[in-house]
N, C-alpha and C positions, 0 to 999 in steps of 0.2 A: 253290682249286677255282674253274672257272671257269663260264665261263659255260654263248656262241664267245656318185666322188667326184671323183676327180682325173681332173677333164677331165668330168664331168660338170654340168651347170646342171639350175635345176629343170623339173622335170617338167611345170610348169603355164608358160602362158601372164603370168601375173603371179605377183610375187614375194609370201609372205604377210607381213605384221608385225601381230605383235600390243600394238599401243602405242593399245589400250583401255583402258577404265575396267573390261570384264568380268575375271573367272579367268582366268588361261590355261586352266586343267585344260579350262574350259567349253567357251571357243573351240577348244581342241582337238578336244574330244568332240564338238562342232558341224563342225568340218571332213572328221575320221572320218566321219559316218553320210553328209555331202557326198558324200565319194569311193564308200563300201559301197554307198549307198543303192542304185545300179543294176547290184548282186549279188544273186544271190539265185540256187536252184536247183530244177529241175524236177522233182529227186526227191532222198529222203534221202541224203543222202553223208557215205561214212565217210573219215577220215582218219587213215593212222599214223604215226605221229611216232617218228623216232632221234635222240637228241642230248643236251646236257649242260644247265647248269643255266641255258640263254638259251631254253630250252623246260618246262624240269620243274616240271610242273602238284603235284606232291606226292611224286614217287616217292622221293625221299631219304628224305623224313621216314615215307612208308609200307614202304615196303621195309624201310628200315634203325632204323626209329623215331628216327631224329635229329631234336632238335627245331629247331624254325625258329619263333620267338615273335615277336611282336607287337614292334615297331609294322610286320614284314612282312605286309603283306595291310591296311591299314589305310585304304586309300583307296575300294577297291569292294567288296573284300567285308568288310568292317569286322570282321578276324580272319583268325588268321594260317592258310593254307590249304598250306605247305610250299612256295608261290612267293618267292622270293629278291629282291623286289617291294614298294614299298608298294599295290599295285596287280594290274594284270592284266600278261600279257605281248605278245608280239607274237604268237603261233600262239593265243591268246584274243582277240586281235582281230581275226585274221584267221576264225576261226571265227565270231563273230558278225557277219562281214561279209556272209556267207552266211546267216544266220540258222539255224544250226547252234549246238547245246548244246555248252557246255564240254567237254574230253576228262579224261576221267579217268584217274590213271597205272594203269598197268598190276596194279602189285604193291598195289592198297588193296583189301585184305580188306572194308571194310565200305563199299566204293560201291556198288554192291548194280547195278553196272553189267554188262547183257551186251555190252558192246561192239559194239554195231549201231551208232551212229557212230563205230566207231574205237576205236585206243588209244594212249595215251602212254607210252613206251619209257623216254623222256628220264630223266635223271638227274643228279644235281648232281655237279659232277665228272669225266663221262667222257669217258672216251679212244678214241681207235683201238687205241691202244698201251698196255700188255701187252697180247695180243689176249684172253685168256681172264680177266683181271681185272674184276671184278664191279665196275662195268658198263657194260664195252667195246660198242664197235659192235657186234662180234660177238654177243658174249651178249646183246647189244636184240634183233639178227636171230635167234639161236636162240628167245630168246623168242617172238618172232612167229610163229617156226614152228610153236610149241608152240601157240601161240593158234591158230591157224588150223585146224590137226589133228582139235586136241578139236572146235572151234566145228562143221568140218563134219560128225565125227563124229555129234553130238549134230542135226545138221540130217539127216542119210540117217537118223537115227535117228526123225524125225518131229518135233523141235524145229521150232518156227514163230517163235521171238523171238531167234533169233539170225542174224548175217553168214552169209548162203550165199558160193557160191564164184563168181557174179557179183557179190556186193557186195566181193568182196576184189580180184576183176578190176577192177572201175572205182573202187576208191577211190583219193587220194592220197597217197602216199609221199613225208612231208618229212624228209627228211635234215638236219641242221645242228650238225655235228661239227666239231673239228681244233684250236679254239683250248687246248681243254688241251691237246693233243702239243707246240702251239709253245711257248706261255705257261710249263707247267710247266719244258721244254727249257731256257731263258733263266734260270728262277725253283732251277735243277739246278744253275746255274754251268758249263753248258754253252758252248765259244764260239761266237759268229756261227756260224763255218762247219760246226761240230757239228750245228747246230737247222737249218742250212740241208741240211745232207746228210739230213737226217732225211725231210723232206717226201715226197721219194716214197714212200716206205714209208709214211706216213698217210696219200696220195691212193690208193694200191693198195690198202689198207683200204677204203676208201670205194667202191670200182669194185670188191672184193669181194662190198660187202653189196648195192650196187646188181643188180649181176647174178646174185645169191643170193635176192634177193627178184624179181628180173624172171623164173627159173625157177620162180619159187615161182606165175606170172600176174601177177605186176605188172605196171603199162604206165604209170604216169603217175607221174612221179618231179619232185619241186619240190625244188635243191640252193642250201642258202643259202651262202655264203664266210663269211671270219669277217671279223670288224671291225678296228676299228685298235686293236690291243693293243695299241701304245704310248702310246694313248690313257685306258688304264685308274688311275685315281688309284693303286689298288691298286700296281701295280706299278710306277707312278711313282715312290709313296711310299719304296719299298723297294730299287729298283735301286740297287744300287753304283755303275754307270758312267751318271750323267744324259746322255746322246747328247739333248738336247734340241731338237728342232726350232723353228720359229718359231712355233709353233703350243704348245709346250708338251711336246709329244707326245715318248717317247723314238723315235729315228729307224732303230734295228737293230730293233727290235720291228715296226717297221709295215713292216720293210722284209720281215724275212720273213715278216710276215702276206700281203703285195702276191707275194710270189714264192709262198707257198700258194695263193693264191687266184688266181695263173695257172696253176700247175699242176691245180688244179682246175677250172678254163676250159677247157683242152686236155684234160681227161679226158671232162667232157661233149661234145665236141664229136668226140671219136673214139667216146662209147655212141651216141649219135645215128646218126652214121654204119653204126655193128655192129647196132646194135638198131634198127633202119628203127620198125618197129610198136609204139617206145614214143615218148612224152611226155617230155621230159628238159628241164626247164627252171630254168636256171642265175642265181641272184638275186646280185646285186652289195652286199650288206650294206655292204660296207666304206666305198662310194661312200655311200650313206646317211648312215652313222654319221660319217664323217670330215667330211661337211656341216655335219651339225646341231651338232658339235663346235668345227668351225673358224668357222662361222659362229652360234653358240648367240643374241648380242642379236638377229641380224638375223631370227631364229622367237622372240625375247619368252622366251628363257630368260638368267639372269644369270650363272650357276655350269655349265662346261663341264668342270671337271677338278677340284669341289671336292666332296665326300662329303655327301649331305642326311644318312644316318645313319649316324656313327661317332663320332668323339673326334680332338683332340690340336689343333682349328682350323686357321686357312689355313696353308698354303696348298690343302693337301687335305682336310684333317679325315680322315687317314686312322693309325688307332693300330692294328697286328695284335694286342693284347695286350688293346684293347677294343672288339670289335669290335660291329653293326649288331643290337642282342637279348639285348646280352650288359652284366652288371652293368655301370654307369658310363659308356652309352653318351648319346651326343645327337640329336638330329634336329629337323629344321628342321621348322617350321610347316606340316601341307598346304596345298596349293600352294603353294607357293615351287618357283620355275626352277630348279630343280636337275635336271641330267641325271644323273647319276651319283645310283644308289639306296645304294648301299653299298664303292664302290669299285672294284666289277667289273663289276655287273648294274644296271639303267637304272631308274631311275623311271619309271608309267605314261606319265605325259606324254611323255617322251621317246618311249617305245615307241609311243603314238600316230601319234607323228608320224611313227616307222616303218613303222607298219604301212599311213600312207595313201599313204605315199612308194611300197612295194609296192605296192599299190591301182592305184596311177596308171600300172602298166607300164613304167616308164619304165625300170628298173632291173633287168629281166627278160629274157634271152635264151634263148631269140627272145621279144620281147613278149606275153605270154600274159595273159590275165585272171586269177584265183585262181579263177574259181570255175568252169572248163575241163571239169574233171571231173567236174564234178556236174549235166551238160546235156546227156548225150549218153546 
């Protein structure tokens, strides 16, 4: 289950190293509020979130009651909150960039949340693909519609503590789907050119839900790419054919992640054209994550492809039979430079430095600010 550069330099004016005597964790969390600090919003803003477990604030383990144990969640919120995480993620740090409360998933019974800022769709595992498979883009979009129905329902009804139908008009729509359709595609014994035929039929997906939710009043849409899945220990671990790059990385993975994520370039770039009166803005994850990967000493992390919490030691620390929560596993000391939380999904720190990389516009077409939405 998943989660979801080249030719890019950084975003800042100097380059950062952290070769202090402080945590990283610290100077990370100091660099973050650096970038956030001149965010913030003029009125409360909701955000909805589509996407797999590179987003899923809790919904697996609420929806499905799957559990997700400790040591996930052990660095901020000291207990395990159904993030895939020792930590927060990156759409929780982009939410307190704005100074905006956490999102709650969608499906937990006892958040005792009306969703007036938003909701989280997201779920550990999903696809585009089977489209009706619990829980597909689709069925997050049917969701929402459901949400939306009852909410204004209950508001023409005289309801005062819920999303009116201007708060659904100007909120933000993050999408960030597609690395299960590849990942899984590859992990099928699918070949190259099988997972490569695939892709349009999961960006059509995607240009489904967008323009399902823009009739719905949507207008401000934020589309992250996926990242360098050749880059994932996980699937390093396990690949039959190592296609290893110089980088470590397997190289038919990042290739069709890089042909994903242009075809998902040329999709936004034709809604924009169709949809004049929406917001469509297209985030470059990959460029990020292939950064911090290819380059991991040069941001003061030591381990770029090695697991902080699994088993079996280097070169990945990655054992599917003992996995991150589960009897017999290991984990490295907090803080320790580990990028890799579990094989697939990031440790905070890493996500930090995600999230300030988005921060900084640089990786954003057209260059938008995050907090766009919530100013106008």
């Amino acid at each position: 289950m998943g989660s979801g550069c080249v030719g890019h330099c950084l975003p800042f004016s100097f380059s950062f190293s952290f070769s202090f005597s402080f945590p990283l964790s610290f100077l990370l969390v100091l660099w973050f509020y650096s970038i956030s600090s001149a965010y913030g919003c003029d009125k409360a803003p909701a955000i909805f979130v589509f996407g797999d477990s590179n987003s899923d604030t809790g919904g697996l383990a609420s929806g499905l009651g799957y559990p997700i144990n400790l040591p996930n969640g052990r660095s901020f919120f000291h207990r395990s909150t159904g993030r895939l995480s020792d930590g927060r993620l990156i759409i929780d740090l982009l939410c307190q960039s704005i100074n905006m409360s956490l999102l709650n998933p969608y499906m937990d019974p006892l958040s005792g949340s009306t969703f007036t800022n938003g909701a989280n769709f997201a779920v550990v595992g999903s696809s585009t693909l089977p489209k009706y498979l619990p829980f597909s883009l689709n069925i997050q979009v049917m969701q929402f519609r459901r949400l939306k129905a009852r909410a204004l329902e209950l508001v023409n009804a005289g309801a005062t503590n819920l999303i009116n139908d201007g708060g659904f008009r100007d909120a933000l729509y993050l999408i960030d789907i597609g690395q299960n359709d590849i990942a899984d595609s590859f992990t099928k014994n699918l070949s190259y050119a099988q997972v490569i035929k695939r892709i349009p039929t999961v960006v059509a997906e995607i240009e489904t839900a967008v323009r399902s939710l823009y009739n719905e009043g949507a207008r401000k849409f934020w589309l992250h790419n996926t990242g360098p899945l050749g880059c994932l220990p996980k699937l390093i671990a396990l690949a039959q054919k190592k296609d290893l790059d110089s980088s470590g990385c397997l190289s038919s993975y990042n290739s069709a992640a890089r042909l994903f994520n242009d075809a998902l370039n040329r999709l936004s770039l034709k809604l924009r054209t169709q949809l004049k009166d929406a917001t469509i803005v297209y985030v470059n994850i990959y460029a990020i994550k292939y950064d911090l990967i290819t380059n991991a000493a040069k941001y003061g992390f030591s381990n770029s492809l090695m697991v902080c919490c699994g088993s079996g030691g280097p070169p990945y620390n990655f054992d599917p039979r003992v996995t991150c929560g589960q009897p017999g596993y290991q984990v490295c000391s907090e803080g320790s430079k580990y990028v890799s939380w579990d094989g697939i999904h990031l440790t905070e720190a890493a996500n930090t430095f995600i999230a300030s990389k988005i921060l900084s516009k640089a990786y954003s077409t057209p260059p938008t600010a995050f907090d766009f939405f919530c100013n106008h």
